[in-house]
N, C-alpha and C positions, 0 to 999 in steps of 0.2 A: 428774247429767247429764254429769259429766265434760268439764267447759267444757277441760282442759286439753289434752284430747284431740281437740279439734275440728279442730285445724291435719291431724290425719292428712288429713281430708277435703280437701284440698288435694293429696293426694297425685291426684286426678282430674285436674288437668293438667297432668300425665305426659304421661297419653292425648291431651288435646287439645295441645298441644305437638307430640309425635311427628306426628298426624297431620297439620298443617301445615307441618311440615319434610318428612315426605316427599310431600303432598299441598303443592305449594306455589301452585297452580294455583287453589284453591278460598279461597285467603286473600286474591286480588286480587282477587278478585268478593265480599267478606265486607263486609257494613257494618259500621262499628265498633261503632255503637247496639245493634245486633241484636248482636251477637258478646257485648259485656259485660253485657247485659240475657240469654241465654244461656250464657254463663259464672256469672253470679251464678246462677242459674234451677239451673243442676244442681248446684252446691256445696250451695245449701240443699236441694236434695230427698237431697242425697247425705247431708249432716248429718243430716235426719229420720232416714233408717233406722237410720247408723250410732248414733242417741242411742236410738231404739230399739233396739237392740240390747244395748247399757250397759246398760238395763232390765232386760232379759232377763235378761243376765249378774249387774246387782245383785243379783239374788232369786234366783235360782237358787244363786247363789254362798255366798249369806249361811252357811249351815253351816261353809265351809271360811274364807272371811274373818276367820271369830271366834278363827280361829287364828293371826292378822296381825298384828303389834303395831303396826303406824299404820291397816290396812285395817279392823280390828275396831272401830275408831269410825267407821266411816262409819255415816249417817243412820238408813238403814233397820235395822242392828243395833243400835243406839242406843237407836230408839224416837222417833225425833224425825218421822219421814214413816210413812204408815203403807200397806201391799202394793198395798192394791185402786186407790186412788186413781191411786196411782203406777205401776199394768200398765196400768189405763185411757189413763195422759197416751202412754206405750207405744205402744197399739195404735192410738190418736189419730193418732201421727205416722207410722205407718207406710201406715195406710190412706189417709190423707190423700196423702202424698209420692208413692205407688206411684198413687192419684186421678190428680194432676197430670202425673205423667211419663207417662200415659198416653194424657191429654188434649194436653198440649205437646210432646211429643217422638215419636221414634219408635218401634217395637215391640222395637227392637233396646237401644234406651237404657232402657225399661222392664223388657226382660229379666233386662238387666245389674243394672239397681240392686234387681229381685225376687231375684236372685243374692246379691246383698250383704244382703240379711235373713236369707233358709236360708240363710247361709254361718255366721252367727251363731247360729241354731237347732242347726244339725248341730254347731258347738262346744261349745254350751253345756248345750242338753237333751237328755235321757236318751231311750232307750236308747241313742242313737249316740255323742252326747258325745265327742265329738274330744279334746277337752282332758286328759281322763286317759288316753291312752295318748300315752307316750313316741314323741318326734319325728312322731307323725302330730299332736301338738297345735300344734306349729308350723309343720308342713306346713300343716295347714286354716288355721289364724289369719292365715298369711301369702299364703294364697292370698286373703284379701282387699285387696293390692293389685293382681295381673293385671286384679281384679272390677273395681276404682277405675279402673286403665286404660280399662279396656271403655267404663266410664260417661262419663269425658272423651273419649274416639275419636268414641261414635256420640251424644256432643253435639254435633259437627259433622259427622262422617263417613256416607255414604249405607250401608245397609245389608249391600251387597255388598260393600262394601269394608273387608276386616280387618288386622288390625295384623300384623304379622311375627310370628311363634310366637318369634323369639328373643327380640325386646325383652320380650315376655310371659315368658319363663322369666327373662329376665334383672331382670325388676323384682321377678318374687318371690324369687329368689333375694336377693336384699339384704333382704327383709323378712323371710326365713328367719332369714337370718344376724344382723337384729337381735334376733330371737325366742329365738332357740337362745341368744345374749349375753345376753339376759330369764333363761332360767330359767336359768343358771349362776350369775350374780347371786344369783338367790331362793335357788339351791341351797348357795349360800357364807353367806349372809346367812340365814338364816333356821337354818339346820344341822340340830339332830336333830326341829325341827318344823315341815322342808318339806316332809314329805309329810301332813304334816296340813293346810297348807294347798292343795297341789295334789297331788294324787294320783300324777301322772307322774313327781313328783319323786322315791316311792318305787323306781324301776325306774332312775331315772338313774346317771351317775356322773360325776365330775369330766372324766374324759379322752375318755368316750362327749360330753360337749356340747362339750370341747375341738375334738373331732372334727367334730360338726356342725358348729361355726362355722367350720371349714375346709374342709369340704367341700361346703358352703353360695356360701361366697368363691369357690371352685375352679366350681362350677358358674354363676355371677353371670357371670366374666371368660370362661369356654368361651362364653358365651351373645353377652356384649359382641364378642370379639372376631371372632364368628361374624357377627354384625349388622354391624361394620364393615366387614369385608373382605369381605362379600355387596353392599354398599350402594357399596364401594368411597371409604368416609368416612376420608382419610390424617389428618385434624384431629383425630378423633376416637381413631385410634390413636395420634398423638402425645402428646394427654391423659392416656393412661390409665395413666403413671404417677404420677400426683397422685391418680388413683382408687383403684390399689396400699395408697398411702399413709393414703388416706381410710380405709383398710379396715382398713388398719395402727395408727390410731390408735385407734380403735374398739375393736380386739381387744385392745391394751395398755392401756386403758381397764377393761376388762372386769377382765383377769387384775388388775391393779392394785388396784383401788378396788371391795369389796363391792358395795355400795348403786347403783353411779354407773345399771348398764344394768338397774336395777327397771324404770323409766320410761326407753325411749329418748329421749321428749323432752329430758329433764333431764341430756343433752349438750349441746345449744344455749345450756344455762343458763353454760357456762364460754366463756368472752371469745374463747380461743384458739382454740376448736374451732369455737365458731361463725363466727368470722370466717372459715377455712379451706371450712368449706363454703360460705357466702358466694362466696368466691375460686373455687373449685370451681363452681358456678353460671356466672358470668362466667366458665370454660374452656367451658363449654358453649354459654353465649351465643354465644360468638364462634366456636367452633367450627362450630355451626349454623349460624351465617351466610356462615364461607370454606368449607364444604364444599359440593360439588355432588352430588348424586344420582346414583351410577352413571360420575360422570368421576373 
């Protein structure tokens, strides 16, 4: 179930965030009760799907996993869990999550998170399978944080009302640019049997994901700084050199240390870098709060 990747799901507000900074009108009419009983309400339906999905990906994966040297013990190649049980607990959580968001929420927030399951389908199962074709597997995988957005936006946001098309390119673009830092990793770290574990890996090359992670970065800051100076946020252009730099550690990270961007998580695991994004957060807090909308 990939407990360790549950914090992605947090990556939903984004969404709810953005839209109370530009929506700031509908935060002074919000109950707090209602707000946090709602905020918690979509994190776990948003975690259903996405552990659904792990699912999906467990099993369907299992051939090319056994080509992993730590991924090739997990559970289900092992022998220790056994298929049917575990697509059962699967389709459990999905039915069930996509039940409730449709019962609590609205048509637009049910959309969104029906979104975030096919988005996992189209990656994982065949015949479309995202995943083995080169850069379109990190295109799709990282198109599920815009989805994350969406699911935090119209946990508070009324229908009509949608998020900026920049901030939307500009949040996948950073999960691009972690994705594409992923398989460089795999592709240094694993060497003449990464494409036995990922297929795309056979097509890639060293300088072709060099490239993506810069052209990834290049489209994230076009996006950002299109958002700022539409919105007319000077706080927020002042920041974003520390974001620069965010990006800048990340990528030195990457080329540096094999293993480090297998799991993006397992940046946060170093003192330094965590504290920095930390730091980075609180640029944004405060940023958010001296900026004005439009002055």
């Amino acid at each position: 179930m990939r407990l360790e990747r549950w914090p992605r799901s947090m990556a939903i507000f984004v969404g709810t965030s953005a839209f109370f900074f530009l929506h700031r009108d509908f935060l002074s009419s919000a109950l707090p009760f209602q707000m946090i009983l709602r905020i918690f309400s979509s994190f776990l339906l948003t975690w259903g799907i996405s552990t659904a999905n792990y699912i999906v990906n467990e099993v369907v994966d299992a051939p090319y996993d056994a080509h992993h040297p730590t991924k090739q013990n997990r559970p289900l190649l092992t022998g220790k869990i056994r298929k049917a049980p575990f697509i059962i607990m699967g389709v459990t959580l999905a039915v069930l999550s996509l039940a409730l968001a449709y019962l609590c929420f609205s048509l637009a927030f049910f959309f969104s998170l029906t979104c975030l399951l096919f988005a996992g389908f189209i990656y994982n199962i065949r015949p479309i399978r995202t995943k083995d074709i080169p850069f379109l597997d990190s295109i799709s995988e990282s198109a599920n944080n815009p989805i994350r957005f969406f699911i935090g936006w119209f946990a508070f946001a009324p229908q009509a009302i949608l998020p900026p098309l920049s901030l939307l390119i500009c949040w996948w673009a950073f999960g691009n640019f972690l994705l594409v830092a992923k398989r460089l990793s795999e592709f240094r770290f694993l060497k003449e049997k990464a494409g036995d574990y990922r297929t795309s890996l056979k097509k890639y090359s060293h300088s072709s994901l060099i490239t993506g992670m810069l052209v990834s970065a290049l489209v994230f800051f076009a996006a950002y700084y299109h958002f700022a100076v539409n919105y007319k946020l000077q706080y927020f252009l002042y920041i974003s050199v520390f974001v620069v730099l965010f990006f800048a550690l990340i990528f030195k990270k990457t080329i540096m240390e094999k293993e480090i961007m297998e799991e993006p998580e397992k940046l946060l695991k170093h003192a330094n870098f965590a504290a920095y994004t930390i730091f980075l957060l609180f640029l944004f807090f405060i940023a958010s709060i001296l900026d004005k909308i439009g002055q």
